[in-house]
Structures are given as C-alpha cells and as structure tokens.
C-alpha positions as CSV (number, residue, x, y, z in Angstrom):
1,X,-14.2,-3.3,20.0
2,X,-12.9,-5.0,17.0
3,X,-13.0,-4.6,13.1
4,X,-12.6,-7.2,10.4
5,X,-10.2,-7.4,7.5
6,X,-11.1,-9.6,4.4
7,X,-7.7,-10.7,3.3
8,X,-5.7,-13.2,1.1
9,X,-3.9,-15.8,3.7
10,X,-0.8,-14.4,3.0
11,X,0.9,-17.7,2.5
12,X,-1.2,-19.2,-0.1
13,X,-0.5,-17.9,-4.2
14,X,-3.5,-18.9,-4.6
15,X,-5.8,-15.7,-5.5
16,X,-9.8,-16.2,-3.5
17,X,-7.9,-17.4,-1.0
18,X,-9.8,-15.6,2.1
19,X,-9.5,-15.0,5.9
20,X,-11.4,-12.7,8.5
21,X,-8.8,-11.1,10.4
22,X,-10.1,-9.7,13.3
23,X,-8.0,-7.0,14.5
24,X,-8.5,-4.7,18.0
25,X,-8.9,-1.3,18.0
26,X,-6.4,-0.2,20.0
27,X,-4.0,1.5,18.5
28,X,-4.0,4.6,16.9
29,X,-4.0,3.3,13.2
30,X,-6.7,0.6,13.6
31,X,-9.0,3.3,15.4
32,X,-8.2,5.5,12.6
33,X,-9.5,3.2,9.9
34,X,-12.4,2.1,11.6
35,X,-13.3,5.9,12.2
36,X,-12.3,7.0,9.0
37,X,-14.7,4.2,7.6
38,X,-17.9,5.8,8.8
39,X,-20.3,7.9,6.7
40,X,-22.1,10.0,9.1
41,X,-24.6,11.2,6.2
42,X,-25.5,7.7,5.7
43,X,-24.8,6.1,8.6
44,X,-22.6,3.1,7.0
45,X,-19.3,2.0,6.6
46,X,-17.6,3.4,2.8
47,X,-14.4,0.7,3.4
48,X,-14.6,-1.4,0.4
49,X,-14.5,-5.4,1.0
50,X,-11.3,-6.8,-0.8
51,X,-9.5,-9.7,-1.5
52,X,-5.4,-9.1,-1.0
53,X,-3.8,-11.7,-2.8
54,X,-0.3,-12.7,-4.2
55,X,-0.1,-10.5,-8.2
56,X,-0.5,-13.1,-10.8
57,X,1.5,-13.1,-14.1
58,X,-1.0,-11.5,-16.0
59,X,-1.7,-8.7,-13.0
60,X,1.8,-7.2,-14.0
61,X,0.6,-5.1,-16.8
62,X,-2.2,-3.3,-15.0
63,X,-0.5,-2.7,-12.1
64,X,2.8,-1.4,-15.0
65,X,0.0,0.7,-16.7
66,X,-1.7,2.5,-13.1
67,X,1.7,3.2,-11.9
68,X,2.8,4.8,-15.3
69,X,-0.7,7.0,-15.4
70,X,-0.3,8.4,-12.2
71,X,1.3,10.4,-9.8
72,X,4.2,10.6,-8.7
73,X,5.5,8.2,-11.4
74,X,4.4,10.8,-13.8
75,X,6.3,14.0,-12.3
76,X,9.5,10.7,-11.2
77,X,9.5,10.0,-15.2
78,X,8.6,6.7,-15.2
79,X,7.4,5.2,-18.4
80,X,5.8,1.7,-18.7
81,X,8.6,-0.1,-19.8
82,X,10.2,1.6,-16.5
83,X,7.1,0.6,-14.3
84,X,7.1,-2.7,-15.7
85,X,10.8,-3.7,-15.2
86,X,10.2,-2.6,-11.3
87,X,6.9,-4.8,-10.7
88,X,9.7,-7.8,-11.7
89,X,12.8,-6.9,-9.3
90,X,14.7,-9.7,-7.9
91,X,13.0,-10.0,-4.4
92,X,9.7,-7.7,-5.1
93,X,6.6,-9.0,-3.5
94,X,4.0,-7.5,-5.2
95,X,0.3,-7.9,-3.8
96,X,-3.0,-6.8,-5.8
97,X,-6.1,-5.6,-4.2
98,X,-9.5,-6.4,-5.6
99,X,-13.1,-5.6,-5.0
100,X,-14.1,-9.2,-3.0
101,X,-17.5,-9.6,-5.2
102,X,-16.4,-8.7,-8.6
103,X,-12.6,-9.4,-8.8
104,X,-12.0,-6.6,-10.7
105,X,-8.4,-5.1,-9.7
106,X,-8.4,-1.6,-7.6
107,X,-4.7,-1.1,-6.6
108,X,-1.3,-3.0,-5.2
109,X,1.7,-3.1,-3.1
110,X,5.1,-3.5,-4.0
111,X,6.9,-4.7,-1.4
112,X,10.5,-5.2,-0.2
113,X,11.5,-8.1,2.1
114,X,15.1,-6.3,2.7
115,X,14.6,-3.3,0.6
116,X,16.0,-0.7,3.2
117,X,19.3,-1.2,5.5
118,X,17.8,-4.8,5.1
119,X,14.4,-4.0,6.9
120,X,11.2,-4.5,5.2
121,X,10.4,-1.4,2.1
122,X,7.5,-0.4,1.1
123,X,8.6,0.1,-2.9
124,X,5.0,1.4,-4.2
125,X,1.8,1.5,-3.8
126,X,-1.1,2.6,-5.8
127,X,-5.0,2.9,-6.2
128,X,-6.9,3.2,-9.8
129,X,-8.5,6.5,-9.9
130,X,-11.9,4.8,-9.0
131,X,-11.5,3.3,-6.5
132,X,-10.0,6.3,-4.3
133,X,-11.6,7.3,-1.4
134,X,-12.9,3.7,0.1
135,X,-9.4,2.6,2.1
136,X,-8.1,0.5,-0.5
137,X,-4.8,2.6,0.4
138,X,-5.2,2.0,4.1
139,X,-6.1,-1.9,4.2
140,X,-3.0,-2.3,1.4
141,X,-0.7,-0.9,4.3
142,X,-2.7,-2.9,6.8
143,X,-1.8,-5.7,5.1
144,X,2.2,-5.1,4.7
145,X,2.5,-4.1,8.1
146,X,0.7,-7.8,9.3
147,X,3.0,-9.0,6.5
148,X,6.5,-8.3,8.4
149,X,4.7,-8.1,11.8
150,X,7.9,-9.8,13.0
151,X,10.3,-7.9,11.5
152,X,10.1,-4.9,13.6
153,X,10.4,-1.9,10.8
154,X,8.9,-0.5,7.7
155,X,10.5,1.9,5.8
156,X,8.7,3.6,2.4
157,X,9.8,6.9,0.5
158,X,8.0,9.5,-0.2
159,X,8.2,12.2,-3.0
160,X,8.7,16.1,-1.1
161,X,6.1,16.7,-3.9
162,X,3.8,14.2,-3.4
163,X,2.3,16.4,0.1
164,X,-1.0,14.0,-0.3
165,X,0.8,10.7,0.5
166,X,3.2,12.1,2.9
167,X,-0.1,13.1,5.4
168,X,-1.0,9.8,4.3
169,X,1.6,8.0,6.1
170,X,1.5,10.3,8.7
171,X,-2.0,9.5,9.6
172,X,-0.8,5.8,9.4
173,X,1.8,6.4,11.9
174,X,4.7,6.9,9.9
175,X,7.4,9.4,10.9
176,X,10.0,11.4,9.0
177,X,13.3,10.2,9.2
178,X,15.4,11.9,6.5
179,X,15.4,13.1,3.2
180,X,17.4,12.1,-0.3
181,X,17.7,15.3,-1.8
182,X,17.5,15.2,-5.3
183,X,17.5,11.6,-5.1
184,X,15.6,10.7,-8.6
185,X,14.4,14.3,-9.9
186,X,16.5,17.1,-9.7
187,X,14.9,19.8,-7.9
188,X,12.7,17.1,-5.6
189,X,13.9,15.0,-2.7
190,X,12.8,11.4,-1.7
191,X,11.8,12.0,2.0
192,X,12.3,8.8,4.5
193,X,9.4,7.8,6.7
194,X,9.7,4.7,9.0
195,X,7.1,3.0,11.4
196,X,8.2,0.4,14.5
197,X,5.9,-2.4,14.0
198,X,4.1,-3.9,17.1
C-alpha cells in the first residue's frame, strides 16, 4: 500500500512546479497520515491536494501577518515587524503551501539547513485558521523531513504552552529531548523535540 504526495520538486524556485511522490506505508508516520486522512462518515479522504513550493518575494508578508495572528507568536510576543525580520534570516528556507487548484496560500515552513548543533531546524510552521484540520500541518512536515532525508536529524522547538503542537509532533514521531526554560517568555520554556530521519 502506497499514498501519494502532490509536491513542489524541491529543487526548482519555480512555484507550479509538481511531482507525485509516491511514498509506502510503512512506517508509523506515513500510516498515520494516510489513516488520519479518512472520513468514515463520508467515506473519503479530507487531505487537501497542495502544491509545496519555494516562498516567493511577495509570499513574505502573508506568511509575516499568519505568524503574527496566531499562536504561540501571540503569547512568544512577536509583532509583524518581528515575524517579518525572521521569514528573512540569513540561511532560512522558507516553503509555502497552497491549495493545488486555486493557489491560494494555506500555511508554510520555515526551515533551517543548520539551525540546531548544525542539523537540520524546523524554525516555524503555520496553518491559516481555514485551512486547519485537512493535513496541511502534516504534508508541510512530510515535506521537510524528504527535504533533509540525508541529513539524519530534525530538530523543532516547541512552546511548554503550546500542549496542541507538542501531541502534534508526537504523533509525527518526534521525541522530547530537553527543555529551554524560560528560553523566550519568562514563566514558559522552549521544549526540544528531535526525530532520526530514515
């Protein structure tokens, strides 16, 4: 058994660049998604198709503005001149997610290349509020794990508040490694989570 990803080829910046990936469902993340997927009530599959591509220019300021309107950016006082200076870090990969037929944007990924004791970081991520509860979240992590599938590890932070994202990653396959305590907020830690990469 096998399920199929619509992605961006990952080394084109060209956005509409797409690929089927056909991935096996084997291991305990892949099964997850496809299971998670299915609507028993109506018998179909709720994963939205998308189109993972390389953030344009002009992508900046909506992914600034989702980040600064929503947890945990919120409680982690980030404004949007604070969300936008991060989306432009030396080194930041950042990657947009959008529905495949209309184009319209439904979240991104922020990503590292040595953000964390030089391994791969995952430095944010984020879904608009409409577009929750179709695995834009889970084929965005699908996609950064394929991304530095030869680099072994992938680290992200988690807010301790933020108990949503943290079974999140769990789910994913992410364990707890440590914790930052009152890393950004005082009164709140930044907890580690890492995943070996196959």
């Amino acid at each position: 058994m096998s399920v199929d990803f619509l992605i961006a080829d990952e080394n084109s910046q060209e956005r509409g660049t797409q690929v089927f990936v056909q991935l096996p469902v084997r291991g305990t993340l892949l099964a997850l998604i496809s299971l998670a997927c299915y609507d028993p009530l109506s018998r179909e599959c709720v994963m939205k198709l998308i189109n993972i591509a390389w953030a344009r220019a002009a992508d900046h300021e909506w992914c600034a503005r989702l980040m600064a309107s929503s947890e945990p950016w919120i409680t982690l006082r980030r404004d949007l001149d604070a969300c936008r200076a991060v989306l432009v870090r030396t080194g930041a990969e950042l990657f947009i997610a959008c529905d495949a037929e209309t184009g319209d944007p439904l979240g991104f990924i922020l990503l590292s290349p040595y953000g964390f004791a030089t391994s791969p970081y995952v430095a944010s991520i984020a879904v608009a509020p409409e577009a929750r509860g179709v695995h834009i979240g889970s084929q965005l992590m699908v996609f950064a794990e394929r991304h530095f599938r030869d680099r072994r590890h992938l680290f992200l932070l988690v807010s301790s508040f933020n108990s949503d994202a943290q079974k999140f990653y769990v789910q994913h396959g992410y364990e707890f490694v440590g914790e930052l305590k009152d890393y950004i907020v005082s009164g709140h830690s930044e907890l580690i989570f890492h995943k070996r990469l196959q």
